[in-house]
N, C-alpha and C positions, 0 to 999 in steps of 0.2 A: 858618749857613743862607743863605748868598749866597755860593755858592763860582761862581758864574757871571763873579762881579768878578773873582775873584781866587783862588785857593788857597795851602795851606801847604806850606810846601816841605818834601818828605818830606826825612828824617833823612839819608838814604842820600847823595842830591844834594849836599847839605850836605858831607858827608863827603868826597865824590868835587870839588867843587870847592875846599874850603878847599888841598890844597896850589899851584892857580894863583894864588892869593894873594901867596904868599911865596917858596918854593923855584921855584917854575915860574913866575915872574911875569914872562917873556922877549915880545918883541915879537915875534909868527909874521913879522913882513916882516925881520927882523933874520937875516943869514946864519951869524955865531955860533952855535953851542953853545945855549945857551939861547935864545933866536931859534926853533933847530930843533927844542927840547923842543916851543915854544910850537905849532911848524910843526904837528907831528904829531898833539897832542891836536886840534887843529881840523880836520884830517883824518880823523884818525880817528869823532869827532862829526858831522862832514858825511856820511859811510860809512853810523852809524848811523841817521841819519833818510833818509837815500836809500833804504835798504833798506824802511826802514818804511813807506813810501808807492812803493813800484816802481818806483825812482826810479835815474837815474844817479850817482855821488856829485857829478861835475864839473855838475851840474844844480842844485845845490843855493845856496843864494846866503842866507848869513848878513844879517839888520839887526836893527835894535832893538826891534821887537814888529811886531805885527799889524796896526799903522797903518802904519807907515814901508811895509809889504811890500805892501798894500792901493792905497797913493798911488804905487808905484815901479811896480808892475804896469798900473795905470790912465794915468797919468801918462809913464810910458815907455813906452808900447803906441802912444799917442795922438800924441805929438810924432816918434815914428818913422814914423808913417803918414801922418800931419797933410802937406798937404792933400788927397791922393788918399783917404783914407778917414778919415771922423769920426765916423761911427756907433757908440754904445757903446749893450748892450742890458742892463738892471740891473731889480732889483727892486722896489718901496716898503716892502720889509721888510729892507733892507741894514742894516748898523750904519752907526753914521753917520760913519765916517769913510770911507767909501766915497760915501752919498750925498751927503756935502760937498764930494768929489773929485770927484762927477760935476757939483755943481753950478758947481763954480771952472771946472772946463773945458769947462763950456759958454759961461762967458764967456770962453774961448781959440778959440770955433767949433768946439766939439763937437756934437752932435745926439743926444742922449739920451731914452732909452725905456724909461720906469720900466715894468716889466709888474704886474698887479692882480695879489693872489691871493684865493685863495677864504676861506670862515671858518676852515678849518684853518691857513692859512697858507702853500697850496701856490698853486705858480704853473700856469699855465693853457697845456700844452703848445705847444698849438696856437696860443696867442695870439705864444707866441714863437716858433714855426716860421714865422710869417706878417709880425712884426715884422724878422726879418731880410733885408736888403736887401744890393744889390754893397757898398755903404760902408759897413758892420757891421767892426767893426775886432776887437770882444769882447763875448761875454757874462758878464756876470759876476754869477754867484749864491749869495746864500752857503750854506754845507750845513748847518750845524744852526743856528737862529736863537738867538740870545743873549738874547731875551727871553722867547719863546714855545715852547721847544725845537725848533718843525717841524723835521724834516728831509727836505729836498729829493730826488729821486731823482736823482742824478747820470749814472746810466749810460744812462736815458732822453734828458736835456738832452743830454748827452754824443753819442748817437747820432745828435741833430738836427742839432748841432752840425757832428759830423764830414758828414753828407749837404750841408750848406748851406756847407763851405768855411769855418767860421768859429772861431774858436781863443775855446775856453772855459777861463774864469777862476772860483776857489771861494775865500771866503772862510770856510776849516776848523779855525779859531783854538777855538770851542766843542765843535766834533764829534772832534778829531783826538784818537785814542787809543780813542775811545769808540765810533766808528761809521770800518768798513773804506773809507780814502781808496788808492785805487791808479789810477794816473796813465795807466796803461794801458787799465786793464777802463773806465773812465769818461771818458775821451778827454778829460784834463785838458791847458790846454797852461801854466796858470799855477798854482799852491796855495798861500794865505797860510796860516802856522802861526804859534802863539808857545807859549812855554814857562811864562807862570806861570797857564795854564789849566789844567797837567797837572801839579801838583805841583813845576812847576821853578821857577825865578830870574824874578823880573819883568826887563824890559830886556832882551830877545834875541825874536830870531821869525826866522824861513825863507822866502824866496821862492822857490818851485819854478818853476822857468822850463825848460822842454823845450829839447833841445839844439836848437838854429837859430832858434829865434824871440831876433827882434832888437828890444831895447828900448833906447831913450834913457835913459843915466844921468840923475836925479835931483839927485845930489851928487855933488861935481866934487872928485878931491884927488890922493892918488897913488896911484890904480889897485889899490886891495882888491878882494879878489871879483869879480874875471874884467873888470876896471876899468867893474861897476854898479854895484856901492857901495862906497865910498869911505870909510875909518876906520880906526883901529888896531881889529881883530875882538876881542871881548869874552871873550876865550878860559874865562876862571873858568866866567861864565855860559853859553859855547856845551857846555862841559863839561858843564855842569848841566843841561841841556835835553837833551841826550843821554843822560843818565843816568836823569832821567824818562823817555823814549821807553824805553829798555831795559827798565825796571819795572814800566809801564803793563802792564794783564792784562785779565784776559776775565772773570776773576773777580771782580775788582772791578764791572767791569760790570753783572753779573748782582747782586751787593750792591747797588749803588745802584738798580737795577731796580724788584728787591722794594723799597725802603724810600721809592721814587717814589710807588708803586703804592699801597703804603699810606698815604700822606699823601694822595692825590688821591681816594680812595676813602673813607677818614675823614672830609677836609675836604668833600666832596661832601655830606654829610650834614648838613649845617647848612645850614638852609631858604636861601633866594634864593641861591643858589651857582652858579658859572656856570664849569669850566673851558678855558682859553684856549689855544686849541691843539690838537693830536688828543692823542689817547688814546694812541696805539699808536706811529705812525710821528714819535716824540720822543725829543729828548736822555734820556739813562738819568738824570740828574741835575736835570731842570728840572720846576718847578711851576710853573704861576702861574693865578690864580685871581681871579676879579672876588668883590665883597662886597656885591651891591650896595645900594647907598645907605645904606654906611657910605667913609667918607675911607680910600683905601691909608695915605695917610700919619697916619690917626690908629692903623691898625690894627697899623705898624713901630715908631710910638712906641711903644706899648703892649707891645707886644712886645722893645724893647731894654730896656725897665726892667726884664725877666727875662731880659735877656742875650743875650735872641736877636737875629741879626742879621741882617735881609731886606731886600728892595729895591724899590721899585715902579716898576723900568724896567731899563734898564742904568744900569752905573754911570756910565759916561761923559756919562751926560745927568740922572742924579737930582737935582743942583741946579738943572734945570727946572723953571717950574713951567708948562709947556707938556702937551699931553696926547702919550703915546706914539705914535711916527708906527705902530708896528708894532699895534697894538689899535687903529687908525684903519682901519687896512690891511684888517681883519681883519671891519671891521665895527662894532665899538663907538663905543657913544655917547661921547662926552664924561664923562659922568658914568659911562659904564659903565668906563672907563680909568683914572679916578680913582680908584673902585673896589676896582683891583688891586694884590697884591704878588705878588712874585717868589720865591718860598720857591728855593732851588738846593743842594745835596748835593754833599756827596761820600764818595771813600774810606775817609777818615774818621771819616762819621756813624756814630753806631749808633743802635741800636734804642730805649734808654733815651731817646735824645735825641730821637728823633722822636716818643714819646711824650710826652716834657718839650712839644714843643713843639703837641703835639696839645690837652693837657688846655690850657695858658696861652692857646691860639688861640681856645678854642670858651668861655672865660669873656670873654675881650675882647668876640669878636662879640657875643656873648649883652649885655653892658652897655653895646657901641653903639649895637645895636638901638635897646635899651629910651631912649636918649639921643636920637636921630639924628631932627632935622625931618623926614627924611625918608621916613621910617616910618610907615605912618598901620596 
């Protein structure tokens, strides 16, 4: 039940990567025979996620997940424009390896403009039509939130974007497969993807970069991927990640839907319950839900001694014990963030399971409750 961290890598992928392991384990820069095996599958793989976001293939730009492509987009946007433009326009509900990136380069002489969002988690049109200025270099917002599911409307930002002259950036690492990213209809000019969100290989992600926009490489070597990043490409795992995009379905979607639906509508039912996020316009896979004035984290303990496994933030920040900047954002108290866990789904789940997890949830709370100082 935290497949928001992470997922299991379907069987198939598996499959389709084990022979670059051994037979196919040739270097794609190597002009040899095997070299051009290697050539091909990563071509071929770049082909398929180009397709899947309306993309060009030669647009396509392999690294190593959702961070690297997050920092290469922010980071190379800004040092190619640096000093005629340092305006970056961003969220307070970014992951944080975005909001980190923004905050390193504002110690480079960036000028940064977190925009508010409201209690659902949406950002505030007009607030950003009005924050962009001639030195807006990018906005950059991310489309399904990784803690809260919001999902942002793209093709609106998108429209503002294009009226205001300004090259907009998504980071689509949680929504991609799940909610329609197409670089066209939504007047994308950068899109961070990675693959062990969708059943593929941890260690690979995508930077979709529009043909002509020009960014400053990050790492420096011997000119991989159109010489912006720089590495022998990961071919097993770019394999792998193409082989999830190929799989990924509509049907699953609609699976995880129903079995959201029914856990936020179950877990509703247990008095002081609060949930985080809209209803509607959210990842097909995310819950998350305040307790309040019971501890998130007594209520994940509680919950892994029967094997379940949740979250009470992202994973990149759970060994925090700071409160979630995104349930800050959003409005909650301190104590109402504390609160919270992160229940996440996927392909996978079934029905039994959501039930397992329904009846062990609503005994926990039930003997927090009766526990909890806070309770009068």
């Amino acid at each position: 039940m935290d497949n928001a961290a992470t997922t299991r890598v379907d069987e198939r992928v598996v499959k389709e990567m084990l022979p670059y392991f051994d037979e196919g384990f040739g270097n794609a820069s190597s002009v040899h025979f095997k070299g051009q095996e290697a050539k091909n599958a990563l071509e071929k793989s770049r082909k398929i996620i180009a397709k899947s976001i309306n993309a060009r293939t030669n647009e396509i730009i392999f690294t190593s997940g959702g961070t690297e492509s997050n920092n290469l987009a922010l980071k190379g946007l800004f040092f190619e424009n640096y000093p005629e433009k340092n305006h970056i326009i961003t969220t307070k509900i970014e992951h944080d390896c975005v909001l980190n990136t923004c905050k390193w380069l504002e110690t480079q002489g960036a000028k940064v403009t977190y925009l508010d969002v409201d209690s659902d988690g949406l950002i505030d049109l007009n607030q950003l039509k009005n924050s962009i200025t001639d030195k807006t270099i990018i906005v950059s917002v991310i489309h399904g939130n990784n803690e809260i599911g919001t999902i942002q409307d793209l093709e609106k930002i998108g429209e503002i974007c294009r009226e205001k002259h300004v090259l907009l950036h998504t980071d689509a690492c949680q929504s991609y497969t799940k909610v329609a990213v197409d670089v066209k209809k939504q007047n994308l000019g950068l899109v961070t993807l990675n693959s062990h969100k969708i059943h593929g290989p941890k260690g690979v992600g995508v930077l979709y970069i529009r043909e002509n926009i020009k960014i400053t490489p990050v790492s420096h070597g011997g000119g991989h991927e159109k010489n912006l990043r720089s590495g022998t490409e990961n071919i097993s795992g770019i394999v792998g990640f193409a082989k999830a995009v190929e799989i990924a379905s509509d049907k699953n979607v609609k699976k995880m839907t129903a079995l959201r639906n029914k856990l936020i509508s179950e877990i509703l039912k247990l008095p002081n319950t609060k949930l985080n996020g809209p209803r509607t316009e959210r990842l097909c896979n995310n819950i998350n839900i305040s307790f309040n004035n019971i501890e998130g984290e007594a209520i994940g303990g509680y919950l892994e001694n029967y094997g379940i496994c949740t979250s009470t933030g992202s994973a990149c920040a759970s060994h925090s014990l700071e409160s979630s900047h995104v349930l800050k954002a959003i409005g909650l108290t301190p104590l109402q963030s504390n609160s919270s866990i992160r229940i996440s789904i996927s392909k996978y789940t079934t029905e039994e399971e959501v039930d397992y997890v329904l009846e062990k949830l609503n005994k926990i709370v039930e003997k927090l409750r009766k526990i909890s100082p806070l309770v009068r």
